[in-house]
C-alpha positions in Angstrom: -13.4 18.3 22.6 -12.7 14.5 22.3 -9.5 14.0 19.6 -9.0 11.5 17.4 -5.7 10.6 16.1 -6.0 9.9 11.9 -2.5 8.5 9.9 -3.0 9.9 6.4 -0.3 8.0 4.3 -0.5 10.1 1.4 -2.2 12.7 -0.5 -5.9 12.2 -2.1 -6.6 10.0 0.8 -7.6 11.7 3.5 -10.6 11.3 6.3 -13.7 12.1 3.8 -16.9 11.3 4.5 -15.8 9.6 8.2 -14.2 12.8 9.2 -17.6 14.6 8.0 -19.6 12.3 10.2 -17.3 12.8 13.2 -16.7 16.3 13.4 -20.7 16.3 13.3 -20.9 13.8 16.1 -18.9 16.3 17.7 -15.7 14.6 17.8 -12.4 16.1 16.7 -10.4 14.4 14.5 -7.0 15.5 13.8 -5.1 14.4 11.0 -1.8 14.0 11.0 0.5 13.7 7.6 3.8 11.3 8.1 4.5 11.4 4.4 4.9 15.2 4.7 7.4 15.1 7.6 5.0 15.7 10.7 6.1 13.2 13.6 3.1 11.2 14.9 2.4 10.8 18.6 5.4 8.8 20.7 2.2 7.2 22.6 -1.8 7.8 22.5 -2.2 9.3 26.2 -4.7 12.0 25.6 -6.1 10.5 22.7 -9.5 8.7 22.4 -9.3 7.1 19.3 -7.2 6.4 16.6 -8.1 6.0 12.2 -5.4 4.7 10.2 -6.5 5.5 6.4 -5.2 3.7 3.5 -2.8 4.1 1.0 -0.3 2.6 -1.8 2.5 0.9 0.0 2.6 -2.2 1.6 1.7 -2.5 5.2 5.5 -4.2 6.0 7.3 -1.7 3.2 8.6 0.8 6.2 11.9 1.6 3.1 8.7 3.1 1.5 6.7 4.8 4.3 9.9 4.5 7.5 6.5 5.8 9.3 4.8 2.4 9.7 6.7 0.9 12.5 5.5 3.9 14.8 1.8 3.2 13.2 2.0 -0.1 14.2 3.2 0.7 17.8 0.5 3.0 18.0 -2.1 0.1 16.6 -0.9 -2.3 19.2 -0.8 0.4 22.1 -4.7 0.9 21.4 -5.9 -2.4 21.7 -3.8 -2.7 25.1 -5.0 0.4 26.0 -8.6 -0.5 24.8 -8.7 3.0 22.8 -11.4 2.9 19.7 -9.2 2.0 16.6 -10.8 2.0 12.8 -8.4 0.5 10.4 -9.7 1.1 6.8 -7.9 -0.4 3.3 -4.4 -0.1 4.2 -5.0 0.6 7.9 -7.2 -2.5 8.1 -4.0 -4.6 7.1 -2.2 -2.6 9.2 -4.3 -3.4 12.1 -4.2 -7.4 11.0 -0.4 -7.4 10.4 0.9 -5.7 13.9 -1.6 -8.2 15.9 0.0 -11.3 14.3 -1.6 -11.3 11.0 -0.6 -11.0 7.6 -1.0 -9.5 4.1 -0.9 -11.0 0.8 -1.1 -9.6 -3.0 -4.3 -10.1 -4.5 -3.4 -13.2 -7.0 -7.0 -12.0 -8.7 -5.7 -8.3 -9.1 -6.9 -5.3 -7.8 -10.5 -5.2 -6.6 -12.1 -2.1 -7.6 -15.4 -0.1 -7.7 -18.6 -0.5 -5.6 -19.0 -4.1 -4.4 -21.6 -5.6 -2.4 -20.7 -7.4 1.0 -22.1 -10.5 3.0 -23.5 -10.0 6.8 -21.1 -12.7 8.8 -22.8 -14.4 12.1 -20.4 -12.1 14.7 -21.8 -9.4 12.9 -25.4 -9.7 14.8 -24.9 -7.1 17.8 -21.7 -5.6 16.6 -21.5 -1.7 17.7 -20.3 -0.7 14.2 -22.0 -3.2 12.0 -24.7 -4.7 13.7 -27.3 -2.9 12.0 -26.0 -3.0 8.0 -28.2 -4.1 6.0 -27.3 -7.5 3.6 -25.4 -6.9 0.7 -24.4 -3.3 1.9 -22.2 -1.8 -1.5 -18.8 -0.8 -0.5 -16.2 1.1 -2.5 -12.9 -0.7 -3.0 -9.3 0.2 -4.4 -6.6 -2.2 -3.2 -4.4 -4.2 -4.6 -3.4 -6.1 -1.3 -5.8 -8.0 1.2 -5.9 -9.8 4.6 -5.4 -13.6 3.7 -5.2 -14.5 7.6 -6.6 -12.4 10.5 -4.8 -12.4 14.0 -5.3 -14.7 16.5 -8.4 -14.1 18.2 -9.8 -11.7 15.9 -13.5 -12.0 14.6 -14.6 -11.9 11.4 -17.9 -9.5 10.7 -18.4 -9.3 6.9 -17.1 -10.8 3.8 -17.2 -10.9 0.0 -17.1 -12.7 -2.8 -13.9 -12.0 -4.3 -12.5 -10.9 -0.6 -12.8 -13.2 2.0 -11.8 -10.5 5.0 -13.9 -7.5 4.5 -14.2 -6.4 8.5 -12.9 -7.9 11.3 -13.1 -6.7 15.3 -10.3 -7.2 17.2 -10.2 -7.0 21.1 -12.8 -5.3 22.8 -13.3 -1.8 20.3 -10.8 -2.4 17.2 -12.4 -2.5 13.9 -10.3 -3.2 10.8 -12.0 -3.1 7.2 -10.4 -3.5 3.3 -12.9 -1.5 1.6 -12.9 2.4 1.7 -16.1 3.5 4.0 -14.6 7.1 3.7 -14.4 7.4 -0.1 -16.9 9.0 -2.4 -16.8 9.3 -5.9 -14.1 12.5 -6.4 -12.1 10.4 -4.1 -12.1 7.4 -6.1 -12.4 9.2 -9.3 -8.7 10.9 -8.3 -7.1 7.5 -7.6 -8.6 6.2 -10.7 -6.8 8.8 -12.6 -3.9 8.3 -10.8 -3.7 4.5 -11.4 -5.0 4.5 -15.0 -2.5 3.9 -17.2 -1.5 0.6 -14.9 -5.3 -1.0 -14.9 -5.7 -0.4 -18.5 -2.4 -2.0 -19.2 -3.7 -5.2 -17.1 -7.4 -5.1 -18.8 -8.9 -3.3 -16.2 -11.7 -0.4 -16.4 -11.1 1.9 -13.9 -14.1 4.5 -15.7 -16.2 1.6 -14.6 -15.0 1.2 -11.2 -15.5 5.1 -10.9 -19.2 5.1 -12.5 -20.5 2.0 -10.2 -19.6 4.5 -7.2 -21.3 7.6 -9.0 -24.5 5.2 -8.8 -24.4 4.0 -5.5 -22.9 7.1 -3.6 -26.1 7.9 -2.2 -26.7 4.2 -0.3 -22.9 4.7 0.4 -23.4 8.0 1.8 -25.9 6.8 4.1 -25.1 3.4 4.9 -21.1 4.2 5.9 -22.3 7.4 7.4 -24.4 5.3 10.6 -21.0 3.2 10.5 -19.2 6.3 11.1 -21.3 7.9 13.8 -21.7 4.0 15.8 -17.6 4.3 15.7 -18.1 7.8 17.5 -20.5 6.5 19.6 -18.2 3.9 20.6 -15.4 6.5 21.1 -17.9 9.2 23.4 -18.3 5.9 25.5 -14.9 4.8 25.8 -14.3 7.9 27.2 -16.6 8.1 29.7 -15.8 4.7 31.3 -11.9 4.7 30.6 -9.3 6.0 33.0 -7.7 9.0 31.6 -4.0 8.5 32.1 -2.5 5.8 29.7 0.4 4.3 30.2 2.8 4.2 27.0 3.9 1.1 25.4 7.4 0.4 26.0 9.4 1.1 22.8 6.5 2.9 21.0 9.0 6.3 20.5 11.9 4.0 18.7 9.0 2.1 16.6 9.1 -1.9 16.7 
């Protein structure tokens, strides 16, 4: 069975609704847990594609999570290697950062809750978002953003209060800041988690929570297709690839 590589960074933020989708599509993704201990890959050979999920920290705090550096490795190996990659919240900045990007705090605050997105030009015959419809909802949680994509890089979609909602770099790497994966227990967890923070700074995290609720059905659907158009683009990546990779030099020691 095809294997996908998935970084979890912490716990209550795991694959959700994109694992569903590809274990249906008849990929397997397995996910591996840094923050617990377990030692990611030295390199991707035998790998097909690779999900790095979001979380907490700071894409450049490796005091935090000393796991990063070998994430980022792995990031840049894939677009060398043209191996699938989908970079969401955390892993999207991930993805931006190790390419020659970087990551700023939000000087808004966090953006939370369902949000609707913008269709950008590049967009048109995209694999992954080619067909989304205008104004496609999107859950968000993140306190951090993209404020300048790599060189090269193309932007896909946007929003109003964040200008660098999905991105494609090189030939099958797709980095977005908005949570495709999460539903509403997912979001209803962090929520809880961060609650006493946003009601300090005047936010409403219930709200955020509820506008999910609502929408989780379009969300369901409309992130699902994303989900199985990223397998797609893994099953055929595959089939045209060579099967032995070469691994990046340095990728066991990190950076």
């Amino acid at each position: 069975m095809t294997k996908v590589l998935v970084v979890q960074h912490e716990d209550g933020a795991g694959p959700g609704l994109v694992g569903e989708r590809l274990r249906a599509s008849g990929l397997d993704p397995r996910v591996h847990h840094p923050w617990r201990g377990e030692e990611l890959p030295v390199s991707l050979d035998g790998w097909s594609g690779l999900i790095v999920l979001g979380g907490s920290v700071n894409c450049e705090d490796d005091a935090a999570a000393p796991w990063l550096p070998r994430v980022r490795a792995l990031i840049r190996e894939a677009v060398d290697a043209r191996v699938p990659v989908l970079g969401i919240c955390l892993g999207g900045q991930l993805l931006a950062y190790a390419l020659g990007g970087s990551v700023a705090v939000r000087a808004e605050g966090p953006e939370l809750g369902t949000v609707p997105l913008r269709r950008l030009p590049a967009a048109d015959g995209d694999p992954l978002f080619g067909a989304l419809p205008e104004g496609a909802p999107a859950a968000q949680w993140h306190w951090d953003e993209i404020d300048r994509l790599p060189p090269g890089a193309v932007p896909l979609l946007t929003g109003d209060d964040c200008r660098h909602q999905a991105f494609r770099a090189g030939a099958c790497a797709w980095g977005v800041q908005f949570h495709p994966e999460a539903l509403t227990g997912t979001i209803a967890g962090w929520a809880a988690a961060d609650a006493p923070r946003l009601r300090a700074d005047g936010h409403d995290p219930d709200g955020a929570v509820s506008s999910v609720r609502e929408a989780e059905p379009l969300l369901r659907a409309v992130w699902g297709t994303v989900a199985d158009a990223w397998a797609e683009v893994v099953r055929e990546d595959e089939r045209v690839r060579v099967p032995l990779r070469v691994p990046v030099a340095g990728a066991a020691a990190g950076e």
